[in-house]
N, C-alpha and C positions, 0 to 999 in steps of 0.2 A: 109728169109723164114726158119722156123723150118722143122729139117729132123730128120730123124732116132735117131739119138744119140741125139741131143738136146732137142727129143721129152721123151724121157726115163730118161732123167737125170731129167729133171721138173717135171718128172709124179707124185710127191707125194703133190706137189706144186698145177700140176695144177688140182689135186682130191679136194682137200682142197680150191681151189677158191684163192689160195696164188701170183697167177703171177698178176705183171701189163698189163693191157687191149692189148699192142698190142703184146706180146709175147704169152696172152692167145689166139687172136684172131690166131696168125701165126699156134700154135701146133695144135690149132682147124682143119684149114686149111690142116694142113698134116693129121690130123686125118682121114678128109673127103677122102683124095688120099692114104694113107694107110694102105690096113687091117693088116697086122703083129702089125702096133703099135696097130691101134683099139683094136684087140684084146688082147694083152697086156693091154691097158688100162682096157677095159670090165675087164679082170681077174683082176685084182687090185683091182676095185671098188668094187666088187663081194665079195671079200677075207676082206675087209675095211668093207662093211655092215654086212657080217658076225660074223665080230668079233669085231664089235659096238653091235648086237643085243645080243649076247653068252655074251659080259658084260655087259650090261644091267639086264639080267637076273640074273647075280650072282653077290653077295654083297662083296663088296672089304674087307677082313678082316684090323680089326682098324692098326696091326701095318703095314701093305705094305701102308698102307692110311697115316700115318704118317711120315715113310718114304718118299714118296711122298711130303708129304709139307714141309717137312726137306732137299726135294733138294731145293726146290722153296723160302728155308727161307720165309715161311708163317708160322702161327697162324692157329690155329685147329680153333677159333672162328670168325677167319677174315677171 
């Protein structure tokens, strides 16, 4: 059973849909038994669509973009 700490150390995993089903199912479970994590989680998610929607909005200039594909040793065209 996932608790306090093990539920915080996952949280960015389990925001992202990233844990396997029965680790996701356990933090769930603590989720539903504690609001401190809940809400911790809430403010994550909160703070996560914020700042998907704020870049969204604004255009990544080309060189951070390049950058970017110069960690991932990618191609601008691939």
């Amino acid at each position: 059973m996932a608790d306090c700490r093990e539920t915080i150390r996952q949280l960015y995993s389990y925001l992202d849909e990233m844990l396997e089903e029965s680790l996701r199912v356990q933090i769930s479970t603590h989720l539903d038994e504690c609001p401190d994590c809940q809400d911790r989680v809430e403010f994550e998610y909160t703070l996560k669509a914020r700042i998907r929607a704020r870049a969204a909005d604004e255009p990544l200039p080309d060189e951070l973009r390049q950058r970017l594909l110069d960690c991932f040793d990618m191609d601008i065209d691939g």
